[in-house]
PyMOL CGO cylinders between C-alpha atoms (Angstrom):
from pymol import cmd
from pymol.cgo import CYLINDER

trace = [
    CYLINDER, 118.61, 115.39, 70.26, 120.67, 118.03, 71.97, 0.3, 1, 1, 1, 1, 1, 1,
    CYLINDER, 120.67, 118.03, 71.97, 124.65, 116.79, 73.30, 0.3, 1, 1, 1, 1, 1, 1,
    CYLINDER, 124.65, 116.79, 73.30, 125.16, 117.02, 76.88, 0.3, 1, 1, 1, 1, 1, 1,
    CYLINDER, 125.16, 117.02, 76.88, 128.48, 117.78, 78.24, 0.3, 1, 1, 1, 1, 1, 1,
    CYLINDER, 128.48, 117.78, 78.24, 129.34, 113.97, 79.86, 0.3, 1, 1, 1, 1, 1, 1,
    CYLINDER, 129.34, 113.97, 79.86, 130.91, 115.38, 83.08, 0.3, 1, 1, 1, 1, 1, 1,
    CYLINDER, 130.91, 115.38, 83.08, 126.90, 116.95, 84.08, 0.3, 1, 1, 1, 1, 1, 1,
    CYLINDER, 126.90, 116.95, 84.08, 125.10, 113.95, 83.21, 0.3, 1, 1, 1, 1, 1, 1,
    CYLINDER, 125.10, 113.95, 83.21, 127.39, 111.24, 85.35, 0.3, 1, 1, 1, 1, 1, 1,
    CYLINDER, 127.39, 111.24, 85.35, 127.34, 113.14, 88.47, 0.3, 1, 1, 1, 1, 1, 1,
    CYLINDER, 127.34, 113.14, 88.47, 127.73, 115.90, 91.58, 0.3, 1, 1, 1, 1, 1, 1,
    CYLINDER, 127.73, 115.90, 91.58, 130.52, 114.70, 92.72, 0.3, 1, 1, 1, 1, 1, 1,
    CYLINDER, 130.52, 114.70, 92.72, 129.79, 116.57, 96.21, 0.3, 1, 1, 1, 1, 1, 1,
    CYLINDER, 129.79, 116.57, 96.21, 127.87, 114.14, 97.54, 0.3, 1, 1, 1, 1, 1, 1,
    CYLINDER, 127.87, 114.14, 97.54, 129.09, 110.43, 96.07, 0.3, 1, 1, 1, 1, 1, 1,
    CYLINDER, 129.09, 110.43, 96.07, 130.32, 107.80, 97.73, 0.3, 1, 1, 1, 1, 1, 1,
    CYLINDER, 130.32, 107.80, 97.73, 132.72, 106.88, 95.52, 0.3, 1, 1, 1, 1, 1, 1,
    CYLINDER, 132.72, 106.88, 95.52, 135.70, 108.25, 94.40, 0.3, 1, 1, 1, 1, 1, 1,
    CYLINDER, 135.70, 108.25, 94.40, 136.38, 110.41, 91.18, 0.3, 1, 1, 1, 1, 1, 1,
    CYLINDER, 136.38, 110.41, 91.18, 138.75, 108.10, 90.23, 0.3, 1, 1, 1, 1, 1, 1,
    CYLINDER, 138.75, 108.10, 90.23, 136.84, 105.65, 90.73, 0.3, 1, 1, 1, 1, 1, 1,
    CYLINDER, 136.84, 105.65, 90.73, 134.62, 106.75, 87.44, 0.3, 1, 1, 1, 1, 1, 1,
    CYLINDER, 134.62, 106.75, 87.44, 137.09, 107.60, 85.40, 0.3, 1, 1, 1, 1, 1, 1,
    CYLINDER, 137.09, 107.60, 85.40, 137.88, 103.71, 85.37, 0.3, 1, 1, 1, 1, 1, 1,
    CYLINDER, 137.88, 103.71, 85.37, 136.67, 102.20, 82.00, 0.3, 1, 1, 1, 1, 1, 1,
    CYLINDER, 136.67, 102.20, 82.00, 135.87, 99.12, 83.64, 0.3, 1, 1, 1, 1, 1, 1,
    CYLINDER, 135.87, 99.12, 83.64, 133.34, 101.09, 85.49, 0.3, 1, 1, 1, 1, 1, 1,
    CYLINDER, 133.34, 101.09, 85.49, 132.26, 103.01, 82.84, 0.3, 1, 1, 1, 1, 1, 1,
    CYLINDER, 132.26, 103.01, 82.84, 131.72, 100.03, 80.77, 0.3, 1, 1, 1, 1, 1, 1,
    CYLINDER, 131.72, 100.03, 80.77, 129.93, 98.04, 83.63, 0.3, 1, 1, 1, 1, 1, 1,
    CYLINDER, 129.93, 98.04, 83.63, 127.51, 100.58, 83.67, 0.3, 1, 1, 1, 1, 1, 1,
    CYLINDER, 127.51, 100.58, 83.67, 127.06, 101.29, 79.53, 0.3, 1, 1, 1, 1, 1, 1,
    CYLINDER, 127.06, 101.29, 79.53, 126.95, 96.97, 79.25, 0.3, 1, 1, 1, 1, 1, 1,
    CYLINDER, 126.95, 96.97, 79.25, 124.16, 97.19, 82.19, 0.3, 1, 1, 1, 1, 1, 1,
    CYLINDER, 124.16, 97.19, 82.19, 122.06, 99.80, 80.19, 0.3, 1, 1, 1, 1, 1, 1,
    CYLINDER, 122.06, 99.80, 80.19, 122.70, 98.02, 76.90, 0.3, 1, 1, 1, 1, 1, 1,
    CYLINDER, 122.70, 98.02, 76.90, 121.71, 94.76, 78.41, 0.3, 1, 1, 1, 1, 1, 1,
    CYLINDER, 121.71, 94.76, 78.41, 119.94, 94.37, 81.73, 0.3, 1, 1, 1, 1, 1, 1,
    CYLINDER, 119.94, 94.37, 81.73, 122.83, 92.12, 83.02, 0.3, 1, 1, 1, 1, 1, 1,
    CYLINDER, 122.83, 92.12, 83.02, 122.57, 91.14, 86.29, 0.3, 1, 1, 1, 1, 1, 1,
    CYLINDER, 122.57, 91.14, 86.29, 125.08, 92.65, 88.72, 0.3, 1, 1, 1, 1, 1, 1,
    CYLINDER, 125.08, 92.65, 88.72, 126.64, 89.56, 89.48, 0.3, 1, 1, 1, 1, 1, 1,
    CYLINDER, 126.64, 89.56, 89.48, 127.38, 88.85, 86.11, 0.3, 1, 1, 1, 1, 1, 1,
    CYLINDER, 127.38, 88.85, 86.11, 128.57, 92.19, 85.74, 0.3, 1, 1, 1, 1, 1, 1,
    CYLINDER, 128.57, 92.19, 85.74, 130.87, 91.93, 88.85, 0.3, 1, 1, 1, 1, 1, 1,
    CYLINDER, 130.87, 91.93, 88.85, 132.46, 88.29, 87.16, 0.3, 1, 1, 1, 1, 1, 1,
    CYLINDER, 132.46, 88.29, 87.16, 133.17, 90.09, 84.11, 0.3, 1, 1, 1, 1, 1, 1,
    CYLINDER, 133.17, 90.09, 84.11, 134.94, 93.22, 84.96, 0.3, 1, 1, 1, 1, 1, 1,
    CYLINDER, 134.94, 93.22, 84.96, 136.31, 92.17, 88.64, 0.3, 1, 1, 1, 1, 1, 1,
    CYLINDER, 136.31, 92.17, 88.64, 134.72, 94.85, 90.27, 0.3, 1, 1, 1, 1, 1, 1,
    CYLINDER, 134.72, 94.85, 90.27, 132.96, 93.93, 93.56, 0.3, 1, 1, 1, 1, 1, 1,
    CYLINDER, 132.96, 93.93, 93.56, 128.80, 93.11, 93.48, 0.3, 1, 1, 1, 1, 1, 1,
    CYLINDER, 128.80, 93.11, 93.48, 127.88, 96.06, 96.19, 0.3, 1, 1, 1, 1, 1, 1,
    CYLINDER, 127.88, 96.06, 96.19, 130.31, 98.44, 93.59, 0.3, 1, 1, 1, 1, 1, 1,
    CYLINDER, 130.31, 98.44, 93.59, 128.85, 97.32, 90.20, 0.3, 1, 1, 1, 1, 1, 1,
    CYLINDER, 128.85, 97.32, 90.20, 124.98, 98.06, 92.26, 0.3, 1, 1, 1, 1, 1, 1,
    CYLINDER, 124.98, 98.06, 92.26, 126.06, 101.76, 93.61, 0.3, 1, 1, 1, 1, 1, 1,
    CYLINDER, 126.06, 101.76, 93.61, 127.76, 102.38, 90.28, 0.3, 1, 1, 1, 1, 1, 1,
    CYLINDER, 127.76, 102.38, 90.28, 124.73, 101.77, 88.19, 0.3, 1, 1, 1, 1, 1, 1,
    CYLINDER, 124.73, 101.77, 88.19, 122.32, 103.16, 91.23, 0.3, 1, 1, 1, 1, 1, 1,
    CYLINDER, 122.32, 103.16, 91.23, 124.33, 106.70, 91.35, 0.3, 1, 1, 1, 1, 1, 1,
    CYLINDER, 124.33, 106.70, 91.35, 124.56, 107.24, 87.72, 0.3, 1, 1, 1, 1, 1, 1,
    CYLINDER, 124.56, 107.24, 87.72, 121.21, 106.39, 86.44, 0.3, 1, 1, 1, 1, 1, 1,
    CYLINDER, 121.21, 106.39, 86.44, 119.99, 108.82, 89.52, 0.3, 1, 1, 1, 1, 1, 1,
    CYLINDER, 119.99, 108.82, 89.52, 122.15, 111.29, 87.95, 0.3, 1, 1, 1, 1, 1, 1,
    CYLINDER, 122.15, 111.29, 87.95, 120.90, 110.57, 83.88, 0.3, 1, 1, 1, 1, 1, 1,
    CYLINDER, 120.90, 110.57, 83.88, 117.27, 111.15, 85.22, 0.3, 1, 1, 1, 1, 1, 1,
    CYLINDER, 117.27, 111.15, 85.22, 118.05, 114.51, 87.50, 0.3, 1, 1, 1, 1, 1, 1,
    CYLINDER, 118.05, 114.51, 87.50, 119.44, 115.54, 84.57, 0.3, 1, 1, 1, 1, 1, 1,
    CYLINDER, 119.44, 115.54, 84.57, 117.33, 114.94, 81.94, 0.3, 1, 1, 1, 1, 1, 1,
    CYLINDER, 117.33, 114.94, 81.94, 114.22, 114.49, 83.34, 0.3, 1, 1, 1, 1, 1, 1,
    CYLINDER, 114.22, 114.49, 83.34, 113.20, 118.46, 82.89, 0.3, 1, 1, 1, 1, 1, 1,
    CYLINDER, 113.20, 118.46, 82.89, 114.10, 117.47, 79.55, 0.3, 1, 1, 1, 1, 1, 1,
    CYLINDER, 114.10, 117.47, 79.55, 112.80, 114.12, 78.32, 0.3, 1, 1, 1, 1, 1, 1,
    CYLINDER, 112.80, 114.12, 78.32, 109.34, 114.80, 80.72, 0.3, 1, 1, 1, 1, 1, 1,
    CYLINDER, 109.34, 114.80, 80.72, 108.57, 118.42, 81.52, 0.3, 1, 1, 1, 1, 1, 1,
    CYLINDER, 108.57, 118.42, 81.52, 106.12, 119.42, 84.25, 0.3, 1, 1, 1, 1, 1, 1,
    CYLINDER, 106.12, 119.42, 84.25, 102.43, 119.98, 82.07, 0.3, 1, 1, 1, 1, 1, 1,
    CYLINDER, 102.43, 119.98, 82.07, 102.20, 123.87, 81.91, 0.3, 1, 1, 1, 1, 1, 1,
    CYLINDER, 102.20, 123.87, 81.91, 98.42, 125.76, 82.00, 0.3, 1, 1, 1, 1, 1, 1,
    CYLINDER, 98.42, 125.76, 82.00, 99.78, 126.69, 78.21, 0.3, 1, 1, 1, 1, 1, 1,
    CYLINDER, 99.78, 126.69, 78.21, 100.63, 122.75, 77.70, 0.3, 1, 1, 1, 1, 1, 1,
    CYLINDER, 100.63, 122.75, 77.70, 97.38, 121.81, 78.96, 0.3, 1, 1, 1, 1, 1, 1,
    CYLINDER, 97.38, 121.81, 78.96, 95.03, 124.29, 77.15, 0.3, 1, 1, 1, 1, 1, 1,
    CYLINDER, 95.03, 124.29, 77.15, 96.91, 122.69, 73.63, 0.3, 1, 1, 1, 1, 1, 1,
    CYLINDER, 96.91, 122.69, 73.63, 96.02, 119.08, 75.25, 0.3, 1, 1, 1, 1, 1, 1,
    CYLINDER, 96.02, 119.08, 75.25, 92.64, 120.09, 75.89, 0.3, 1, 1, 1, 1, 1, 1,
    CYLINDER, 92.64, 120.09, 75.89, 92.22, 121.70, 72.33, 0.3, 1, 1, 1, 1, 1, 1,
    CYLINDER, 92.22, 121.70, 72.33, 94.26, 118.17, 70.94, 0.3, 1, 1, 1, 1, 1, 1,
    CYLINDER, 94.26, 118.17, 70.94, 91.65, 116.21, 72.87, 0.3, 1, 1, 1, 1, 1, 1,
    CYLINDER, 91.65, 116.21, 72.87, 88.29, 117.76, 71.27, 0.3, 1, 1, 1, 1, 1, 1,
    CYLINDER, 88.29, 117.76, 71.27, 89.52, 117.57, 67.98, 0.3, 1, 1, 1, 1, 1, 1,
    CYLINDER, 89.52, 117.57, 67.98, 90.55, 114.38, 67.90, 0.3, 1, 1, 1, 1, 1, 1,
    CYLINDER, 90.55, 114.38, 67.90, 88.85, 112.34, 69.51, 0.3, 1, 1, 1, 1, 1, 1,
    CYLINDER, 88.85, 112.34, 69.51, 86.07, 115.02, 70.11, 0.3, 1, 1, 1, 1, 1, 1,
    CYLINDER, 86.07, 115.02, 70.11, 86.14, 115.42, 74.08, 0.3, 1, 1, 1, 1, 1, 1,
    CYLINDER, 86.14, 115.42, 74.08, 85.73, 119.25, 75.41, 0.3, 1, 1, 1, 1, 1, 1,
    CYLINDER, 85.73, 119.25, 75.41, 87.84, 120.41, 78.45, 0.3, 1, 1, 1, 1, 1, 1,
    CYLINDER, 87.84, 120.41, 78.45, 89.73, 117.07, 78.71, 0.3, 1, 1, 1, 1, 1, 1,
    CYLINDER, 89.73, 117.07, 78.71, 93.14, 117.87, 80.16, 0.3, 1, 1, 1, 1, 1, 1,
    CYLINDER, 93.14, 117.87, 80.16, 94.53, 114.17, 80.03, 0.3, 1, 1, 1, 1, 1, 1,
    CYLINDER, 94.53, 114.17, 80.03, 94.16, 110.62, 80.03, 0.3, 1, 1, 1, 1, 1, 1,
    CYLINDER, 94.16, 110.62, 80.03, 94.78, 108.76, 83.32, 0.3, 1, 1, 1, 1, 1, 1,
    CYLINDER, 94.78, 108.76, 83.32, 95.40, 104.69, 83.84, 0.3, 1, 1, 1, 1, 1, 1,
    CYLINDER, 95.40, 104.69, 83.84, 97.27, 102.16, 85.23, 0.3, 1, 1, 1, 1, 1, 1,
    CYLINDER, 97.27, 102.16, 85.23, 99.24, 99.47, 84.00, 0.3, 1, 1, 1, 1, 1, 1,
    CYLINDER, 99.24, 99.47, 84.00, 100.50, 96.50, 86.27, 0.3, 1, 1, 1, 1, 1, 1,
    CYLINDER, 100.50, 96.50, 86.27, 104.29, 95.45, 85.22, 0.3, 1, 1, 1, 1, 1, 1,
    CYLINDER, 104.29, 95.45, 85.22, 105.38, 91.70, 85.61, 0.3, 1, 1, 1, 1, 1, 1,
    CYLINDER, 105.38, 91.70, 85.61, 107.98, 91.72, 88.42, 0.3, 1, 1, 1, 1, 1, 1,
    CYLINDER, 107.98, 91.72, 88.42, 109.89, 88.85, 90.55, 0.3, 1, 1, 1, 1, 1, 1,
    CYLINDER, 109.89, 88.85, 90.55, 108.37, 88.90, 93.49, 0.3, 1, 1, 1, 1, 1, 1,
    CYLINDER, 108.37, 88.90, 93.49, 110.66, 90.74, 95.53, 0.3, 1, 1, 1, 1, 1, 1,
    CYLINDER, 110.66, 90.74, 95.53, 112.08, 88.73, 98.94, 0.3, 1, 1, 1, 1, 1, 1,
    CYLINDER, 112.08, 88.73, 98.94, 110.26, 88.58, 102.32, 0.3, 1, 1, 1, 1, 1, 1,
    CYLINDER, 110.26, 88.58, 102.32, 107.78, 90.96, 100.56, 0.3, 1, 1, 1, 1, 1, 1,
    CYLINDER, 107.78, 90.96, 100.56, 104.32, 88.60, 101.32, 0.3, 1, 1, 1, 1, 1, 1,
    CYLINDER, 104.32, 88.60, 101.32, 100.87, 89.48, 99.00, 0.3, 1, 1, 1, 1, 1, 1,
    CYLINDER, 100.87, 89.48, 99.00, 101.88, 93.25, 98.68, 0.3, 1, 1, 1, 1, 1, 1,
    CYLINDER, 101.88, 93.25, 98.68, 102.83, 92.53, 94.81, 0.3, 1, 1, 1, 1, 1, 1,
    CYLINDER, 102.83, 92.53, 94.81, 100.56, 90.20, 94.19, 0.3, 1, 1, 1, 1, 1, 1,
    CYLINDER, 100.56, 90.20, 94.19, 97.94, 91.66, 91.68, 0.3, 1, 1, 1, 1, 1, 1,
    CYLINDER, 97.94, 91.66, 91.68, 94.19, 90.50, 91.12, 0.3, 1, 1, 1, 1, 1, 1,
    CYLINDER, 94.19, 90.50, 91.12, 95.86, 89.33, 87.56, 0.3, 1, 1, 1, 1, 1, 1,
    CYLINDER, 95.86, 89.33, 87.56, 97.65, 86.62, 89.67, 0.3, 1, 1, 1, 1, 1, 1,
    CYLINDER, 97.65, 86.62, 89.67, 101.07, 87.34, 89.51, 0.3, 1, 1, 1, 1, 1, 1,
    CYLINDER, 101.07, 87.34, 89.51, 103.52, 90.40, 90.81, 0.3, 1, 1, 1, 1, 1, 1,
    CYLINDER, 103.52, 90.40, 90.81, 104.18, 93.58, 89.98, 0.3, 1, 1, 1, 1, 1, 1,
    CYLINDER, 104.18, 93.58, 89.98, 104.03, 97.10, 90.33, 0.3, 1, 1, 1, 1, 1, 1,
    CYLINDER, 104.03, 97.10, 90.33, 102.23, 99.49, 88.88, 0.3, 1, 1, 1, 1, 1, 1,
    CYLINDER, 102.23, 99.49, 88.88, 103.26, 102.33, 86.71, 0.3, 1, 1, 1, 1, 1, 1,
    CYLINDER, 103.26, 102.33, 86.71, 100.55, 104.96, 86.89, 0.3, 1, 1, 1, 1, 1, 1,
    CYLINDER, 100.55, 104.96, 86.89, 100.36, 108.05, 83.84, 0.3, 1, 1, 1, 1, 1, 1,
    CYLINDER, 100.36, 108.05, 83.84, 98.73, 110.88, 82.05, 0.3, 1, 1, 1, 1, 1, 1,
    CYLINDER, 98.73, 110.88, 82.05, 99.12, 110.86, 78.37, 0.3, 1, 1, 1, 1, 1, 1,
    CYLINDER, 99.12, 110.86, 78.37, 97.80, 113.74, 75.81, 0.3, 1, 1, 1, 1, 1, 1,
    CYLINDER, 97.80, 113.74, 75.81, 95.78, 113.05, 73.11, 0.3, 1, 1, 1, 1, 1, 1,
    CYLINDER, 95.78, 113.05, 73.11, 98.65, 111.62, 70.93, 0.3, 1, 1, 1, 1, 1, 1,
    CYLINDER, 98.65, 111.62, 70.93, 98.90, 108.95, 74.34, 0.3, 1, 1, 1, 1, 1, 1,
    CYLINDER, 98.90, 108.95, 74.34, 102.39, 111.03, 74.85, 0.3, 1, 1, 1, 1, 1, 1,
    CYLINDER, 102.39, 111.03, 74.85, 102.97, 110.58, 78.47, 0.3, 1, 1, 1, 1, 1, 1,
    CYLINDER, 102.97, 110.58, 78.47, 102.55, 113.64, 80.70, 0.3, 1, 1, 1, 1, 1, 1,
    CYLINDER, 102.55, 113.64, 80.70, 103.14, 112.62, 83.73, 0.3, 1, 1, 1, 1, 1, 1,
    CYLINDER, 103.14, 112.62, 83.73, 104.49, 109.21, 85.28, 0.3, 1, 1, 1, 1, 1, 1,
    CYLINDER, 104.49, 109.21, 85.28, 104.40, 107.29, 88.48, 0.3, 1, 1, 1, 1, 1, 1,
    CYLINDER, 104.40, 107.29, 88.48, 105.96, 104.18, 89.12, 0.3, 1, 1, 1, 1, 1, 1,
    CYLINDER, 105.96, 104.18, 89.12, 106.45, 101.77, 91.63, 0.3, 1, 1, 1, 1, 1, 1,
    CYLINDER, 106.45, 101.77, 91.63, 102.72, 101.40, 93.69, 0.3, 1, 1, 1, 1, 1, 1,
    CYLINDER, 102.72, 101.40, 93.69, 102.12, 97.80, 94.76, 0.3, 1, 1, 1, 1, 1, 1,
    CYLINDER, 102.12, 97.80, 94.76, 100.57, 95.70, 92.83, 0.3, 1, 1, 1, 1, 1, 1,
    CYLINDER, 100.57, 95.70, 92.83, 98.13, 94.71, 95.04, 0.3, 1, 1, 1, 1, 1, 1,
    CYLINDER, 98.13, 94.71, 95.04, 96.04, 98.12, 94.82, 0.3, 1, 1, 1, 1, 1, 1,
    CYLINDER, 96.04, 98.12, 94.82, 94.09, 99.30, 92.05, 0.3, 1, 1, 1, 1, 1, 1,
    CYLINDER, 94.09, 99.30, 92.05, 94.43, 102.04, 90.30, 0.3, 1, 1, 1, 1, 1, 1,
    CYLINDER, 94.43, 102.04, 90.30, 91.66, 103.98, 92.73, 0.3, 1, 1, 1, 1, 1, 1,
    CYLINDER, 91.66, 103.98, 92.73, 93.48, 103.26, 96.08, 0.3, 1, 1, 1, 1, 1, 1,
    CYLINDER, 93.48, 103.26, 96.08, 97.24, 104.19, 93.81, 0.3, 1, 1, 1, 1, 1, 1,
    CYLINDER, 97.24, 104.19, 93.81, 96.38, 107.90, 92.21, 0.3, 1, 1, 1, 1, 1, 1,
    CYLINDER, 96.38, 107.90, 92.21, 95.60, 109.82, 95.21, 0.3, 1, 1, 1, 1, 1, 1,
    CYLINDER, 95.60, 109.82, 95.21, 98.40, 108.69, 96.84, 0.3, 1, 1, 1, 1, 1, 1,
    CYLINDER, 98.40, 108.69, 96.84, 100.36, 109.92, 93.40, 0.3, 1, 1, 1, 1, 1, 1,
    CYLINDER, 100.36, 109.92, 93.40, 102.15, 112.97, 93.45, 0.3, 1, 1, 1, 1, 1, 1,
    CYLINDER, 102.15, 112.97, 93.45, 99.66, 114.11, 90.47, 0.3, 1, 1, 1, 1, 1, 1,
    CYLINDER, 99.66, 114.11, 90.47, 96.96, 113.01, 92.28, 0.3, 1, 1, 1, 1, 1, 1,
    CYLINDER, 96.96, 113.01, 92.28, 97.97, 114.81, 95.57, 0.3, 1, 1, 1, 1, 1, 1,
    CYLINDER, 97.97, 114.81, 95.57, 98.94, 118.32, 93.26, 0.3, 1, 1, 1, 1, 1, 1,
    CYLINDER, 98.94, 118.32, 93.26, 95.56, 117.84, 92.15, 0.3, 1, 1, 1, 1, 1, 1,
    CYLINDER, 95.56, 117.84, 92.15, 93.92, 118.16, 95.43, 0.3, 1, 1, 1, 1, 1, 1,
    CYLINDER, 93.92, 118.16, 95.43, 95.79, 120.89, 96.66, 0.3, 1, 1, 1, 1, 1, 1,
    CYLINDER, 95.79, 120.89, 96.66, 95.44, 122.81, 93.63, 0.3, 1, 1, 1, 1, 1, 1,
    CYLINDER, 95.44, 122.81, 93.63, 99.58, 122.76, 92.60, 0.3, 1, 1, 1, 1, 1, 1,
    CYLINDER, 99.58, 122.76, 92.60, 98.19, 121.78, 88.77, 0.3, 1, 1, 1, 1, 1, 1,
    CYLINDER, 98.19, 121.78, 88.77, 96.87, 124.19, 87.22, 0.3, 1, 1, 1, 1, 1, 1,
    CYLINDER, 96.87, 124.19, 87.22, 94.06, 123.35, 84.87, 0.3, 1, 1, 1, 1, 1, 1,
    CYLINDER, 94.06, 123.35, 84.87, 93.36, 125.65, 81.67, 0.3, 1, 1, 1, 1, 1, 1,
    CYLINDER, 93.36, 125.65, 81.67, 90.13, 127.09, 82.31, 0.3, 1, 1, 1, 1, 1, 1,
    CYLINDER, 90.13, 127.09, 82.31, 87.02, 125.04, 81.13, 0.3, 1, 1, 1, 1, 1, 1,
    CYLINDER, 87.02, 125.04, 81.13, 85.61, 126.49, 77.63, 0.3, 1, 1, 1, 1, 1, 1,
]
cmd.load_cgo(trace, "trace")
């Protein structure tokens, strides 16, 4: 895996809210390593290191925006015409499917229902969640990922509200030609 310099993966510091200084504190820095490590709750976190609840929740929002803008071109690259003409070939000769650019489905993720949200969680699985949406390859390598559709619609009413399913309409993904 390739080493990013640590100053571009915490943050633009243009547009925080919080102070430089403010991140250079280790107590910050290992509120929001102890968070990732653990899934602490931000209360907990707040006991622990004396650092304010609505601090400890903009910390950890601000830097994990930052870790995805950052790597996200890395970890999970837009699918190419090139990347999807080596899918398609991937997909007819394993598991012997012609012209099949990807896999699509949904998967509903256990959540606690979320306050004065009402039925719009509430899956036909009974219980909440949302619903993280993908493409995978052949290998079932995820292509592309959405996340965060109620859980009360299916998986029809959820991808052509997606952004794949809306670049698919107007023709933004580009499909390898059929062979």
């Amino acid at each position: 895996m390739r080493k990013l310099p640590r100053k571009k993966v915490i943050r633009n510091n243009s547009y925080s809210k919080i102070p430089f200084t403010f991140f250079n504190n280790s107590d910050a820095q290992t509120a929001y390593g102890r968070f990732l490590a653990t899934g602490e709750s931000y209360r907990s976190l707040a006991f622990q290191f004396r650092i304010s609840h609505s601090w400890i929740s903009t910390i950890i929002r601000e830097v994990l925006v930052a870790i995805c803008n950052r790597l996200k071109n890395i970890a999970l690259p837009e699918p190419t015409e090139n990347s999807l003409i080596k899918v398609s070939e991937d997909f007819y000769e394993i598991w012997n499917f012609p012209n099949c650019c990807g896999a699509v489905d949904g998967k509903h993720i256990r959540i606690v229902c979320p306050d004065n949200s009402g039925t719009l969680y509430f899956n036909y699985k009974s219980f909440f969640s949302v619903v993280l949406l993908v493409l995978v390859d052949a290998h079932n390598e995820f292509l592309v990922v959405d996340i965060g559709s109620y859980g009360k619609e299916g998986d029809s009413g959820i991808f052509p509200k997606s952004n794949l399913g809306k670049s698919i309409s107007t023709g933004e993904f580009k499909f390898s030609k059929p062979k």
